[in-house]
TITOR-272299 format. One record per residue (C-alpha): residue number from 1; x, y, z. Coordinates in Angstrom, 2 decimals. Example, Ala and Ser with C-alpha at 12.3 -4.5 7.8 and 13.67 -1.06 7.14 Angstrom:
# TITOR-272299
   pos         X         Y         Z
     1     12.30     -4.50      7.80
     2     13.67     -1.06      7.14
***
This chain:
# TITOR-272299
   pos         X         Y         Z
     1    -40.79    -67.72   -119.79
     2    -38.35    -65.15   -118.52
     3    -39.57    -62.78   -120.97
     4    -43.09    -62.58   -121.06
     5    -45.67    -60.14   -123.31
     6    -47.08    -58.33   -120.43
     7    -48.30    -54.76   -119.27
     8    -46.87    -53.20   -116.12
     9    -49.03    -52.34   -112.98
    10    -49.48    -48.93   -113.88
    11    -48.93    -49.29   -117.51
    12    -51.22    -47.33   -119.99
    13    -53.71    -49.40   -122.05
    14    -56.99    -48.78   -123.79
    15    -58.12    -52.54   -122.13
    16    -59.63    -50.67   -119.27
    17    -61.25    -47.44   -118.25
    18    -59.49    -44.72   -117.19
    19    -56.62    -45.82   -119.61
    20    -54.17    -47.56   -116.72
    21    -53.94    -51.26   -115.70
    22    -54.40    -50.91   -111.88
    23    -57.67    -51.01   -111.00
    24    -59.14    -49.02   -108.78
    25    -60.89    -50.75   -105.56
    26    -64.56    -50.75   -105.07
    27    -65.83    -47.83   -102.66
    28    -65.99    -49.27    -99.49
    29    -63.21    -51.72    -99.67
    30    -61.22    -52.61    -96.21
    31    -58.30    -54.67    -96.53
    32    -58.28    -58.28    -94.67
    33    -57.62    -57.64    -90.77
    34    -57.88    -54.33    -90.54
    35    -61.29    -54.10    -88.50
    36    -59.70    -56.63    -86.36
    37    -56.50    -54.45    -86.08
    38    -58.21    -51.26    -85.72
    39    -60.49    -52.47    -83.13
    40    -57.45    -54.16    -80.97
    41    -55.69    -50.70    -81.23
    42    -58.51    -48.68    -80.22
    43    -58.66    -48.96    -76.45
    44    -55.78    -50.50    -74.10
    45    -57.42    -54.01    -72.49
    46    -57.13    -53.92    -68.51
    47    -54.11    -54.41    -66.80
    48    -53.39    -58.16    -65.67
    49    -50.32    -59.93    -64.44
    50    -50.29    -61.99    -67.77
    51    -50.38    -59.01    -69.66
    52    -47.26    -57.28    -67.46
    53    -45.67    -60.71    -68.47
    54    -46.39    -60.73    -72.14
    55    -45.35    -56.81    -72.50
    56    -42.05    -57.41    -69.94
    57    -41.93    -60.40    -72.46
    58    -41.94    -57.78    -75.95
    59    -40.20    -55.46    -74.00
    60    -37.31    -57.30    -73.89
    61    -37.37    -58.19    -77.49
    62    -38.40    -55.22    -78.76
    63    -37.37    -52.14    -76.62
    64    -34.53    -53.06    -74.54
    65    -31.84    -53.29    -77.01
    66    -32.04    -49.10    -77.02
    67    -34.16    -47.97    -73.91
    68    -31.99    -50.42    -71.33
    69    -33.55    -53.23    -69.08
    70    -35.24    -50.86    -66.45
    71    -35.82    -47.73    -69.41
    72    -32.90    -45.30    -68.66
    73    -32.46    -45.03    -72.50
    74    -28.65    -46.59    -72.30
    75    -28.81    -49.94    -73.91
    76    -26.32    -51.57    -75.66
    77    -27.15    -49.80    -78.88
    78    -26.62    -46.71    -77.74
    79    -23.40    -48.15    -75.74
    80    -22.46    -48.84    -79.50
    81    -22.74    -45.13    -80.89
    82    -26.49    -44.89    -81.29
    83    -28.13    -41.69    -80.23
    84    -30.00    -42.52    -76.80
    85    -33.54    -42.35    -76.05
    86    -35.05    -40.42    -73.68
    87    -35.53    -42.18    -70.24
    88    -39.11    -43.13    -69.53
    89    -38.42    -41.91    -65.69
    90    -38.85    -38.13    -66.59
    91    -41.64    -35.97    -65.51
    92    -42.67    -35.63    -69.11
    93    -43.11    -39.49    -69.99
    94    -44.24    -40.44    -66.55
    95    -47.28    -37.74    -67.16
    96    -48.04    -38.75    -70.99
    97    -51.48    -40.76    -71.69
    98    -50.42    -44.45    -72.80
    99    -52.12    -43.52    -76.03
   100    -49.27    -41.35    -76.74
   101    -46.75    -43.93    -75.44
   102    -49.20    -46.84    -77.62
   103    -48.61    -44.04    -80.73
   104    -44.77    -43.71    -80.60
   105    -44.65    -47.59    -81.10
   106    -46.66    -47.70    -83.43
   107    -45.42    -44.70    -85.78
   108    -41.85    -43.86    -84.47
   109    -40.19    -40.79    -83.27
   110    -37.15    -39.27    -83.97
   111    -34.42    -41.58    -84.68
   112    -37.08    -44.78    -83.91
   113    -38.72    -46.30    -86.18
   114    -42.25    -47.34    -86.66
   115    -42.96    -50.88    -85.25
   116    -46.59    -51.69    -86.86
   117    -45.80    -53.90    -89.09
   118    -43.15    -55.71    -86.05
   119    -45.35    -55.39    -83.16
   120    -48.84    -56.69    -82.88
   121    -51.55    -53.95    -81.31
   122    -52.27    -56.45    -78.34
   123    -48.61    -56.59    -77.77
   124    -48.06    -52.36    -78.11
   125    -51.01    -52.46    -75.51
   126    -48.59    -54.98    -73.22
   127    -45.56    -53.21    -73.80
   128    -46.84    -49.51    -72.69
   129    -48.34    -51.63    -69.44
   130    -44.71    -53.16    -68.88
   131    -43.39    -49.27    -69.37
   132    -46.01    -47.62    -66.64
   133    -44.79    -50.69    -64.26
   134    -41.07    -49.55    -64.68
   135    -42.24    -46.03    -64.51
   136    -44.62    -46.78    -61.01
   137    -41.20    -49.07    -59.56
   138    -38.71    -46.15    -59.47
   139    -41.52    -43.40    -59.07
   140    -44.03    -45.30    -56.38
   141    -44.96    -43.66    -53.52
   142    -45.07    -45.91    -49.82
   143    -47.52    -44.34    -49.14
   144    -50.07    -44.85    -51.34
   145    -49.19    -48.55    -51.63
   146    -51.28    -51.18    -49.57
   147    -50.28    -50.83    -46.25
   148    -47.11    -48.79    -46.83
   149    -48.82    -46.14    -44.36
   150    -48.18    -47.76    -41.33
   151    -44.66    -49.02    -42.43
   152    -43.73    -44.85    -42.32
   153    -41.46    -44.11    -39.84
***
């Protein structure tokens, strides 16, 4: 049984058209859950407090290891010899769309890899919430916040 008589996935046969044992798939063909994936991916869902939970939640699992607990980019990875990530508290990530933020998690960039296949769309979606919350707690004007006016001096 450890040795069987067998042809190879891409082995050449006369068995099939086109002279190769793969088949190719029918026009048309989607794989199972990728309309499902595609679709969660597509837009970010509204901001809620469960959702700040879930993505402080994935960030935690996921993100703070290299970018730090409040996203300086010193984590204990990179207080281990890893090269550091930029801090999400510069003018450049603070004025990125999330999509871009949603895209770096899912492809990578740089020395970080993709995280598809680790992280779950609805849970990208939660983490780049989590990230604009960090951003808005260092970066928040009192001002604009509900009734921070009249608590200016």
């Amino acid at each position: 049984m450890a040795q069987q008589r067998r042809l190879g996935t891409y082995a050449p046969t006369n068995a099939w058209q086109g002279g190769s044992t793969a088949r190719p798939l029918p026009e048309g063909v989607v794989a199972r859950g990728d309309l499902a994936r595609d679709a969660a991916a597509a837009d970010p869902p509204p901001v809620t407090p469960a959702l700040l939970a879930r993505g402080e939640e994935r960030y935690g699992i996921n993100c703070l290891p290299c970018h730090g607990a409040v996203g300086d980019g010193d984590g204990m990875i990179v207080r281990r010899g890893f090269p550091a990530p930029p801090s999400y508290h510069t003018r450049r990530l603070r004025s990125v769309p999330a999509r871009y933020l949603f895209d770096v998690i899912t492809n990578g960039y740089g020395v970080m890899y993709s995280y598809a296949a680790r992280v779950s769309p609805e849970d990208r979606w939660a983490i780049v919430a989590y990230i604009r919350a960090l951003q808005l707690s260092r970066h928040a004007e009192v001002a604009a916040l509900p009734g921070g006016a009249e608590n200016l001096p």
